[in-house]
N, C-alpha and C positions, 0 to 999 in steps of 0.2 A: 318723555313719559317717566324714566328716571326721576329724572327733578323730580316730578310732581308727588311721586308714591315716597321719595326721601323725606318731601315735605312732609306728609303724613305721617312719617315715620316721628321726624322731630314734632307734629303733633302743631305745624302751622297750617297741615290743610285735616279737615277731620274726617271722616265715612272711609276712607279709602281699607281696599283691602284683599276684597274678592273679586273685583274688576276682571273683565275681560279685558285683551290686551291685541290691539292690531298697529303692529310696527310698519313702518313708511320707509324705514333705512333701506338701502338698496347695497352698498357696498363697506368695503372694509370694516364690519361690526365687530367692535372689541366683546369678542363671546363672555368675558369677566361681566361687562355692563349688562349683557344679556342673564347671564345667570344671576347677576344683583337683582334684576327686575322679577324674573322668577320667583326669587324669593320675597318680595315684596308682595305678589298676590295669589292667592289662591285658584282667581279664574285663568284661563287660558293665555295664550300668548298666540296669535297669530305674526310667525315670524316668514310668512309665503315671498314677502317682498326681496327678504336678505338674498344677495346673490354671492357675495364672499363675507367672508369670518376670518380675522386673525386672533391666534391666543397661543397660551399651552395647550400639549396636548391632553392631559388632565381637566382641562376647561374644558377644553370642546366637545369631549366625549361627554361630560356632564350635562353638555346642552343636549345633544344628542337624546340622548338616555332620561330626558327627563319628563315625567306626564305633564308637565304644566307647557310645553312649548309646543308648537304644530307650525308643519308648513315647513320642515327642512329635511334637506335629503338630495339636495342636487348644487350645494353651495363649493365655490372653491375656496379653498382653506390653505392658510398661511399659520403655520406650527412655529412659535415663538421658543419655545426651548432650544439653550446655548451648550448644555449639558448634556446626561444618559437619557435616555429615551426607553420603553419596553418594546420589544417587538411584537408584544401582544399590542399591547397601547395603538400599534401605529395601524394595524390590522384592523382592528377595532371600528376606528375612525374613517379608514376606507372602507371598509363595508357601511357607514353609515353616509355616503355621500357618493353620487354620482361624477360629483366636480372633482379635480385633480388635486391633491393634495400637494404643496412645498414644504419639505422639510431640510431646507438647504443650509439651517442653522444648529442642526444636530450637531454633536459634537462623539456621542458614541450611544453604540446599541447595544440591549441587551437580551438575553432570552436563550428559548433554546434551539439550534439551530434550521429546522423548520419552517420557525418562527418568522428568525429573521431574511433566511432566503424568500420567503413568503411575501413581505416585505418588499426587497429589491427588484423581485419578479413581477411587482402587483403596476399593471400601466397607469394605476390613477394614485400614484405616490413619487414626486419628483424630486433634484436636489439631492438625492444620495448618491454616494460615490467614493467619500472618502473617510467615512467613519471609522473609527476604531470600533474593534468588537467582543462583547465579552459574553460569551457561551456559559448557557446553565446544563449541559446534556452530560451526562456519562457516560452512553455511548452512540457512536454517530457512525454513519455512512462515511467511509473516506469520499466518496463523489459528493457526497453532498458538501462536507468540508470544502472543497477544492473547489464547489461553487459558490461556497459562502467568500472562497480567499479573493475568485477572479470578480465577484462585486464589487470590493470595496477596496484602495489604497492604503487601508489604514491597518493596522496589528490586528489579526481576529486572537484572542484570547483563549487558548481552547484547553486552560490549563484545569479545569472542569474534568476533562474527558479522562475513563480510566478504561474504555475500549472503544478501538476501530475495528470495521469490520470492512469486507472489500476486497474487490480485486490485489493483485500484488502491483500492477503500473499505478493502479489511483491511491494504495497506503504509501507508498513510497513518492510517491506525488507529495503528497502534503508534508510526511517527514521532510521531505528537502524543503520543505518552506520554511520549514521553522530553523534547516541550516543555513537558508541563504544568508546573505551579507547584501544589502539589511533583511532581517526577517520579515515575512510576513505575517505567519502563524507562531503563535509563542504557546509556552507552557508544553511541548510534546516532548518525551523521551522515556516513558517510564508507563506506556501503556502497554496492554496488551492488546492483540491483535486475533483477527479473526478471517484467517481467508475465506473467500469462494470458488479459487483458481483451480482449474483439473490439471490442465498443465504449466508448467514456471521454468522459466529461465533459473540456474542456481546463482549465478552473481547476482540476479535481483530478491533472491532467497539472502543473500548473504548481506548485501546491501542492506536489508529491512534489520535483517536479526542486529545489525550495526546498530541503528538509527534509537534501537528500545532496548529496554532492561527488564520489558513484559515479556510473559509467553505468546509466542507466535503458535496459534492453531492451523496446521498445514496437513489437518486431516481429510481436508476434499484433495487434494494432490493427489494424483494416480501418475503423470509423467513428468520429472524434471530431466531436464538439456543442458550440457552444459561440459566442459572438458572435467578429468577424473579428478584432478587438484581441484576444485570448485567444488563438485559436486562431494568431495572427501571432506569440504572444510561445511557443509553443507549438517552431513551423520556426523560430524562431530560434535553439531551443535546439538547434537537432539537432547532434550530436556520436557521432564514431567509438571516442573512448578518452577517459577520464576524464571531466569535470562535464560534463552533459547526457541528451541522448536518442537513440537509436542507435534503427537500423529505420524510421524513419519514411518518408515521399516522396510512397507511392499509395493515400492513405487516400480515402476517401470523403468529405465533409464536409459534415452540417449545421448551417446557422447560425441564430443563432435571434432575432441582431435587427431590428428592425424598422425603426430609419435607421441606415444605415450612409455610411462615407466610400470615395469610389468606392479612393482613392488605396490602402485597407487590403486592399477584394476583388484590387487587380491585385498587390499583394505577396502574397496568396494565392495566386494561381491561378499567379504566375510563380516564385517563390521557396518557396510551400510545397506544394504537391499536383500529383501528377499526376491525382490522381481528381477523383470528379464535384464539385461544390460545390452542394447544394442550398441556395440561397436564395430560396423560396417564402415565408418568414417577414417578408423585407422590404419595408417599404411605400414609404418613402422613399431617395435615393440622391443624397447630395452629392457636389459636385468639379467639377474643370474639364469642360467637351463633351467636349475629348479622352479624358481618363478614365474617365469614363460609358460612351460610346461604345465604349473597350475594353473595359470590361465585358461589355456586352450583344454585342459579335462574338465574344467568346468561346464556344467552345461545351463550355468545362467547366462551363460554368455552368447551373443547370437552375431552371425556377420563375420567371422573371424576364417582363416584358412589360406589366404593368400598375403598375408603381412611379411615384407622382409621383417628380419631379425636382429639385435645390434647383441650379442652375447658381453657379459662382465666378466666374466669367470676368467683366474688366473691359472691354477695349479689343480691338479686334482680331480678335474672335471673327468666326470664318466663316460667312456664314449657310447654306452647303452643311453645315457640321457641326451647325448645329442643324436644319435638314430632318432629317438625317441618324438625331440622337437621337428626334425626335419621330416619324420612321418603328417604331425600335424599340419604344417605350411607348403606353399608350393612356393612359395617368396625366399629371398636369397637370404641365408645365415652366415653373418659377419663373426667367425672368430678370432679375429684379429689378436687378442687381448691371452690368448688361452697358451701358455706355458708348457704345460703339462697334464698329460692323459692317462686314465687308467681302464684297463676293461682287458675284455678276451680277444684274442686275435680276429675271430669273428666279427665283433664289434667294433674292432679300428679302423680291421677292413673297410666293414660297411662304410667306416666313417668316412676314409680316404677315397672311395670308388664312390661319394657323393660328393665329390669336391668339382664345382664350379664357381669360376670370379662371379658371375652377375647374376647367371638365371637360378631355376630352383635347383636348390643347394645349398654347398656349405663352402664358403670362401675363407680366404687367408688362411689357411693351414700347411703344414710342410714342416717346422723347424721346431716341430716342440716333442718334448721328452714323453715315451712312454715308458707308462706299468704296467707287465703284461700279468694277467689274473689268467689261472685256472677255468679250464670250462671243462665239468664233469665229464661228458661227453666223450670229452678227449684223453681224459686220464687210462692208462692201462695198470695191467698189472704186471 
């Protein structure tokens, strides 16, 4: 049929023009031939016989799409493109055919990311797998990233993107893609982020704030977990615009070790949190009397009261401030370290007539120097 409307064309056959058109091909129809034919008449084209079509994708959509062709819609189709592809493009053409699509000569996709997961999900599109991929979105679901990476073998490009948003396991997902060795995902490190998380682990807070040089939005956070060092290097990050972590202040906070240093809980309680800080997990609590002591008068602090004690204090220590600690704890007070005491006899007392090795008490005392101070009480005249 070709032939014969070309001849017309060069003007060896004459009338031809607006013909109706009933094709006979049954298989492998180069869609290119079929859209020359189109264009050669104005009447119709009955193409009902065609059972497969190979071309570009460009072509085929053309036939598709076009008033002058009838009778297709359930052909399988073999996509000749060696090159990029759109991921609309490939949509497109499945929606316009019943029959399965091969696109097994692609070489990369593009669009935005929807699109192409669209695409890989769709059961009448085959032959993909190993595409490279290059993203037009600026900002994306980390899940949906992470499903565009487990599609395909090939680099997803997502150097587009200038926000994630997403849990903290699935942003931190795709960041490691783009660290691994070899990568998967390329172009990530300089977006901003957008959690949904209530509560977060802080090494995986800290882990992310690594991976970016955006601001991290961790204003749905109501509980992070996590030991006092972690969750300190955590507030430290906090930041209003660019590298860090925005939203944070009145979280809740449990911790989850078991010795801690007293000096890390008061930069917690004063520098990172307004909220509660459960520390029930802790058994032990170093650092100066002073520090301890602030701890325990705290009362963001909850779960506390039976922690032994590891005291730092050399010289000087007051024996009113360790009464003081050993009122707070029923856990055994290690002052091993301690030199020298100052306070009222009253006060030493106590201290010495609380002296046990293990249980609640104050152990390693005996050999150290007292100050003895004045207690008004006692002074006469």
């Amino acid at each position: 049929v070709d032939t014969a409307f070309d001849a017309g064309v060069a003007t060896t056959i004459t009338g031809l023009g607006a013909e109706a058109v009933t094709l006979s091909d049954t298989s492998s129809v180069a869609v290119s031939t079929l859209n020359t034919l189109d264009g050669l008449t104005t009447g119709k084209i009955d193409a009902g016989s065609v059972t497969s079509m190979t071309g570009s994708l460009s072509d085929l959509n053309d036939a598709y799409a076009s008033n002058g062709i009838t009778g297709l819609g359930n052909e399988t189709l073999s996509v000749s493109d060696t090159g990029s592809v759109s991921a609309s493009d490939l949509n497109t053409l499945d929606s316009n055919t019943t029959g399965v699509i091969t696109a097994s000569s692609v070489a990369t996709i593009t669009g935005t990311i929807a699109a192409i997961n669209s695409a890989y999900g769709s059961d009448g599109i085959s032959g993909l797998g190993d595409e490279a991929i290059t993203t037009s979105d600026t900002t994306v679901t980390a899940a949906d990233l992470n499903t565009l990476n487990n599609y395909t073998s090939g680099v997803v490009n997502a150097d587009s993107l200038t926000t994630i948003t997403g849990t903290i396991a699935d942003v931190n997902t795709a960041f490691a893609a783009d660290g691994a060795t070899p990568a998967t995902i390329s172009g990530l490190g300089d977006q901003a982020v957008t959690l949904s998380d209530t509560n977060v682990l802080a090494a995986d807070l800290n882990v992310l704030n690594g991976y970016t040089t955006g601001l991290i939005d961790g204003s749905t956070i109501a509980v992070i977990e996590g030991t006092a060092e972690a969750i300190n290097l955590v507030y430290d990050a906090k930041a209003t615009s660019a590298d860090g972590i925005n939203g944070l202040g009145n979280e809740a906070v449990t911790l989850t070790d078991t010795e801690v240093v007293a000096s890390r809980l008061i930069d917690l309680d004063v520098n990172g949190t307004s909220g509660t800080i459960d520390a029930s997990s802790v058994n032990t609590i170093t650092g100066s009397v002073s520090d301890v002591n602030s701890v325990y008068n705290s009362s963001d602090f909850t779960g506390l009261g039976a922690e032994s004690v590891t005291v730092s204090d050399t010289t000087n220590l007051t024996a009113a401030s360790l009464v003081t600690l050993n009122n707070y704890t029923t856990g055994n007070i290690n002052a091993n370290t301690v030199e020298s005491m100052t306070g009222t006899i009253a006060d030493l007392n106590t201290v010495y007539g609380a002296m046990s090795a293990t249980d609640n008490g104050i152990s390693n005392l005996g050999n150290e120097a007292l100050a003895l101070t004045l207690d008004d009480a006692s002074v006469t005249d």
